[in-house]
N, C-alpha and C positions, 0 to 999 in steps of 0.2 A: 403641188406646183412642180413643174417637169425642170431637169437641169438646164444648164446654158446651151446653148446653141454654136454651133463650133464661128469663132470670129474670123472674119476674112482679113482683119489688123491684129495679129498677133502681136504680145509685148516682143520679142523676140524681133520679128518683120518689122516693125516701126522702128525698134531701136537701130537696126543696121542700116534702113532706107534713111534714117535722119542722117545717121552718122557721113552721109556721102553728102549730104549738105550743108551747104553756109551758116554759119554760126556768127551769130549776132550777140553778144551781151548786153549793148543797150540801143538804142537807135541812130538811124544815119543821122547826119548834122542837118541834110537838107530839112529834114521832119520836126528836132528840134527850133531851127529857126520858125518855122509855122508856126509851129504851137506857142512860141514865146508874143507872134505878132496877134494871136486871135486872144490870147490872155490879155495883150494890152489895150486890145479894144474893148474886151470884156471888164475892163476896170475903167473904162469911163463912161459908165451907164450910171444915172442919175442914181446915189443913194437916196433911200429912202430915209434911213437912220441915218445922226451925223457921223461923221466920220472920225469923232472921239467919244460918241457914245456908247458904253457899255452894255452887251445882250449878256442878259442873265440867262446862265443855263439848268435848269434839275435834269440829275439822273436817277430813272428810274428803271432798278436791274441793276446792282452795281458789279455784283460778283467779289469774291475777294481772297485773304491770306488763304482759303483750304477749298479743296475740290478741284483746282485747277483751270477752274472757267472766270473769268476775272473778263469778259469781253466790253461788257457796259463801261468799266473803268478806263480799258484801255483805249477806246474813243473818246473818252470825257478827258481823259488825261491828255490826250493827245491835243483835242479840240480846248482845253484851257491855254495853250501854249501860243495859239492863233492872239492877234492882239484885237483886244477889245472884246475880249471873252472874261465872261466870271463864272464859272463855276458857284451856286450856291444853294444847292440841295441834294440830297441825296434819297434815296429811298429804298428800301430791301427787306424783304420780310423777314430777312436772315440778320440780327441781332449783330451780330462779331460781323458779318461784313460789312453792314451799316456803318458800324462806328469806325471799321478800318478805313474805307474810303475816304468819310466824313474829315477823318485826321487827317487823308492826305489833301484836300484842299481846304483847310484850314479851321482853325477852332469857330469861326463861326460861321461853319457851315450848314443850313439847318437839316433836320434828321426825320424821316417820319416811317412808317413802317407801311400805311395807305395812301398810292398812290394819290387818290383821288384829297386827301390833305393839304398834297405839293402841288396838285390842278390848282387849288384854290387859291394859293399864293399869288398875288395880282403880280409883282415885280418880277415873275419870273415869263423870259420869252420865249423860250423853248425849251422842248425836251429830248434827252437822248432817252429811247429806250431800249434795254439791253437785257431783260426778260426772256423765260424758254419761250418759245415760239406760239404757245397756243394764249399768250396775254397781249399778242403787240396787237390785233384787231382792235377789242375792250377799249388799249390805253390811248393807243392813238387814235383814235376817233373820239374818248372822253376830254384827250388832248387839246384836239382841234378844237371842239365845241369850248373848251376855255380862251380859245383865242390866242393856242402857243404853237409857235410852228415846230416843227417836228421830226427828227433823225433817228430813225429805225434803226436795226442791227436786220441782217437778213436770214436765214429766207425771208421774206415779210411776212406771211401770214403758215398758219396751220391749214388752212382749207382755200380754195378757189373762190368763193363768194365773199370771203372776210375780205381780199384782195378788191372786188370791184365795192366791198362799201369803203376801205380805206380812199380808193381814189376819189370815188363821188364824193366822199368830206372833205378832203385834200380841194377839189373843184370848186365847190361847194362854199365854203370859207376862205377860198381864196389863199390858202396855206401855204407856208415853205416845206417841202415833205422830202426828206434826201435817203433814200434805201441805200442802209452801208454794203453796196458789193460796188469795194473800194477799187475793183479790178478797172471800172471805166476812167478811173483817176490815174491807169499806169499806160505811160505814152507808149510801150511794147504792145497792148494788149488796143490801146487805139488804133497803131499804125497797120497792125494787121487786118482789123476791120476795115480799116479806110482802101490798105492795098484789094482784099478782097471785095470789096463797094463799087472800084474802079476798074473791076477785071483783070486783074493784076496775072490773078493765076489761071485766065481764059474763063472759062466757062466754068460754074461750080457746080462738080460734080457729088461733092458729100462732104460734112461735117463730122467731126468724133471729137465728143468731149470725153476724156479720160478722167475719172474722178478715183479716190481713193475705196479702198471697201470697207465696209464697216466693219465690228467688234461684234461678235457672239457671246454672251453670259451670262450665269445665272445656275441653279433657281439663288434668287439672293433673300436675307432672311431679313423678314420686317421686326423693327425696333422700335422701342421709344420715340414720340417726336422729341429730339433735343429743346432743350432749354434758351429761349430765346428764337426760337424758329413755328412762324407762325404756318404750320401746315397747312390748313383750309384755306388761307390765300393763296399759295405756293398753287395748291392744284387747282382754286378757280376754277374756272368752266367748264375743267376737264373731268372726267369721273371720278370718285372718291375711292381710296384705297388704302390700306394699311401704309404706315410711313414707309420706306424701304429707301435706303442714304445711296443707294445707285440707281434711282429717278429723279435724284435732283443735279444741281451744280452743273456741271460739263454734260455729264452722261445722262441729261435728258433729250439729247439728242437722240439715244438709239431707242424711244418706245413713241408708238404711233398715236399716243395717246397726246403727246407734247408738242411730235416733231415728225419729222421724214425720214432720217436716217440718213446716210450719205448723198441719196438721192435731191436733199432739198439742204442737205449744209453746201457741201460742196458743190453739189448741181446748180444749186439759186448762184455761183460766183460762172463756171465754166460755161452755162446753155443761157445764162444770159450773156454774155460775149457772144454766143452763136447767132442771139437774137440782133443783137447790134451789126452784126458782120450781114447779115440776111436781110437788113431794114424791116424788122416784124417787131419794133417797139410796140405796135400797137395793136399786133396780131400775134397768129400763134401758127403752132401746127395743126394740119387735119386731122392727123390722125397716129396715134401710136399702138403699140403691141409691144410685150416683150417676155423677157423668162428669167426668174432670180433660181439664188437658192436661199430655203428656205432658213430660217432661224433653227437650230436642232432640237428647240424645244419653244414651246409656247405655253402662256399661262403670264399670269400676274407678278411673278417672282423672275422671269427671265425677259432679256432685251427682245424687243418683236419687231425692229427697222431689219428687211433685206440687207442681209451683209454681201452679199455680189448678186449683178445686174446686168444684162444685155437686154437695152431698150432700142425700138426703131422708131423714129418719128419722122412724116414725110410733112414739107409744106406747100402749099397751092401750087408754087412756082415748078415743083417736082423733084428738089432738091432733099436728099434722106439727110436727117441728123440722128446719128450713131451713140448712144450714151453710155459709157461701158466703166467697170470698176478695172481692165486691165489696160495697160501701157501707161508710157509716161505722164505724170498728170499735167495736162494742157488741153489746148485745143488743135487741134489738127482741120485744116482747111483743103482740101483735092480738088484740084480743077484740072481741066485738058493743056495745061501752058504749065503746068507745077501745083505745089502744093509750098503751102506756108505753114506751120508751129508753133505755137508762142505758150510761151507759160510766165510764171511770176520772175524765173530765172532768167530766160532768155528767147530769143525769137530768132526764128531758124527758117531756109526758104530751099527749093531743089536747087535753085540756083541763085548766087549772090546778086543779082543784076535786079530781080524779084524784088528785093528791099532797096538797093543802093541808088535807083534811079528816079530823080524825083518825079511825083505824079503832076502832070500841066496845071497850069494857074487853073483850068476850067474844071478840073474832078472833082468830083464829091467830098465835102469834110465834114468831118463829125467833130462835135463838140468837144472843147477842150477843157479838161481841167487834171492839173498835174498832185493837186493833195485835194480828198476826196473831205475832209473836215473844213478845209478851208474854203472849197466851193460853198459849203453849207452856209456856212457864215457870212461871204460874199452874198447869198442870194437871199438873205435875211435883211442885207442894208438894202438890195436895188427890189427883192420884190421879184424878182427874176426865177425862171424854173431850174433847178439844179441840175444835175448832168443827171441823178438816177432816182426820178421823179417817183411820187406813188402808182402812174399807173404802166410807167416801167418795171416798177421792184412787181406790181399784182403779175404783170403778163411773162417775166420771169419766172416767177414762184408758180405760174397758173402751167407752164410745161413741166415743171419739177413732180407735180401734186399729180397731173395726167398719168407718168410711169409708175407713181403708188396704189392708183385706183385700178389702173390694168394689171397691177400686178396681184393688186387682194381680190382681183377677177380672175383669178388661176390666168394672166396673162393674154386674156382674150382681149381682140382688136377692136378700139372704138374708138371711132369716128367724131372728130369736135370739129363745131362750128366756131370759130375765135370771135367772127364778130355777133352773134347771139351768145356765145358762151357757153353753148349747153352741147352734151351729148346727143349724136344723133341717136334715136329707134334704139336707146339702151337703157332703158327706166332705172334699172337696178345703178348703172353708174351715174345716170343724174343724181340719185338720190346723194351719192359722196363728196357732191360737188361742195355742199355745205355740211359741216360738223353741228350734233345736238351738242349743245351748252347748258351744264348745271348751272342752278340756284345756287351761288358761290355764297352770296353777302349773307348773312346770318345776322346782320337785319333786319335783311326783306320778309 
């Protein structure tokens, strides 16, 4: 695979071109009064459940005290605190994290090591799951088919096609389905979408998500499975391999065999903003190309996610979005009238008038919700579609999975159809659209 390609947004050049603009750390007041009056409409939409009934929740993926990836908890945790929440399952194939979770919402929480145990639990309404990447297709679609609705961690899926069956089930069953890229719940990261929706910055001339780069390591040495740690479900679908304790926990994000690598953690939260900002919820891009560098060693023992990335993707409209592991991490918005910034910190524009002036009663608004757990939950009493739906979180995660496939194609250019979904006149990259799946159950 050839090196990067020199960037015309150097980290350097972005950092000084911001620096000459308007700095925002949270939003004008006109934006929050909005958002506070479309929330209060949004709370008198008919519950479906009463309005003191309790939605039982299992988690399934808890993460916990070691490894440092605790993500399943930290939504469960978060989403108990909402009212008329219960927490009261847990599930993890991992023995010690099981039982740490389990204690933290309380002694009788129940515990099971197979998800499919806690599916069968009638009293429970939904599920978080907080699994590596290559089990959320499996669970949430075994989810649904129990009749639980359903709150993902994202990226949402490992391949492109597990994306369009999660939504068709989601559809299908008529499901509450909320993909955690909590970023649509931060009103920074809405207003900039809405300002660029409305022409804010003229004419859009290009997107850059700046994403972080990933970890190189390895060869690492395979061990013992630990005691209490059910391996054969851990890797599930994916191929079978000697244990090795940095392809689990956190650090399965850097092998392809799990995950995407920086392209589809952090990319599923920043190119889905780009897709919101673009109105292509329900589209995608044409076409991408790009150039990594590679991992310095490859094989079974070392990490194989691209640790740096320069990807190009153009959409129908003609508009490039720019994917790159350098500059500040946000998204960067360019048009002929200015350019806007926003990141988790703060939102920034060429000029202060860009943010500070309200857009007309008549502009475009985009959906509002200010905590991304408590939408879920809202839209579990009314029945209502949550702000980042299943076939949002697929058409996210389906641009993320596009710069992987072009890139384990030594980087060469193809061309996607968004609404057939398929690669044009590229066999070889159809074929990646979907992942093969081992015979996990040792049942079967």
């Amino acid at each position: 695979m050839s090196e990067f390609f020199s960037s015309d947004l150097s980290r350097r050049a972005i950092l000084q071109t911001l620096a000459k603009g308007a700095l925002v750390a949270t939003v004008p007041t006109w934006f929050v009064r909005q958002s506070e009056a479309a929330e209060h409409e949004m709370a008198l939409t008919q519950r479906k459940f009463g309005p003191n009934d309790i939605i039982n929740v299992g988690l399934i993926g808890s993460g916990g005290p070691k490894g440092g990836y605790r993500q399943g908890f930290g939504v469960a945790n978060h989403m108990r605190g909402r009212a008329g929440v219960k927490m009261v399952a847990v599930c993890d194939v991992d023995a010690d994290h099981r039982d740490w979770a389990a204690n933290q919402f309380g002694p009788d929480t129940a515990k099971y090591t197979d998800y499919r145990q806690l599916l069968a639990d009638r009293k429970i309404d939904a599920v978080i799951i907080g699994t590596p990447d290559h089990w959320h297709s499996i669970i949430a679609i075994d989810a649904m088919k129990a009749g639980k609705d359903v709150y993902c961690e994202k990226p949402l899926t490992l391949a492109i096609q597990e994306g369009r069956d999660i939504s068709n089930a989601a559809m299908k069953g008529k499901r509450v389905f909320q993909t955690g890229s909590q970023q649509r719940s931060d009103a920074r990261f809405r207003l900039a979408c809405e300002l660029v929706r409305n022409g804010r910055v003229g004419k859009l001339l290009k997107v850059t998500t700046h994403l972080p780069g990933g970890p190189v390591g390895g060869p690492f040495e395979p061990k013992p499975v630990p005691a209490g740690f059910d391996w054969n479900m851990w890797v599930g679908p994916a191929p079978m391999t000697e244990y090795i304790y940095e392809r689990t926990h956190g650090n399965f994000r850097w092998w392809l065999e799990y995950s995407g690598g920086m392209l589809t953690d952090w990319g599923a939260h920043h190119n889905d903003i780009a897709q919101w900002a673009l109105g292509m919820d329900d589209s995608g891009p044409i076409s991408v190309e790009g150039t990594a560098k590679n991992p310095p060693s490859v094989g079974k023992t070392f990490y194989n996610t691209f640790p740096e990335f320069e990807i190009r993707y153009r959409y129908a409209n003609g508009v490039p979005l720019h994917c790159t592991n350098t500059g500040e991490n946000g998204v960067m918005f360019e048009g002929d009238a200015g350019w806007i910034f926003v990141s988790r910190g703060a939102i920034r524009a060429s000029d202060a008038k860009l943010l500070e002036d309200p857009l007309p009663a008549s502009a475009t608004k985009l959906y509002v919700s200010n905590d991304h757990a408590q939408n879920f939950v809202d839209c579990m009493r009314t029945r209502n579609q949550p702000i980042c739906n299943a076939e949002v979180g697929h058409r996210s995660a389906t641009v993320c999975h596009m710069a992987n496939i072009s890139l384990m194609l030594n980087g060469r250019k193809l061309m996607w159809d968004p609404k057939a979904e398929r690669f044009a006149g590229d066999p070889e990259a159809q074929a990646m659209v979907a992942r093969p799946q081992r015979k996990w159950d040792v049942r079967a």
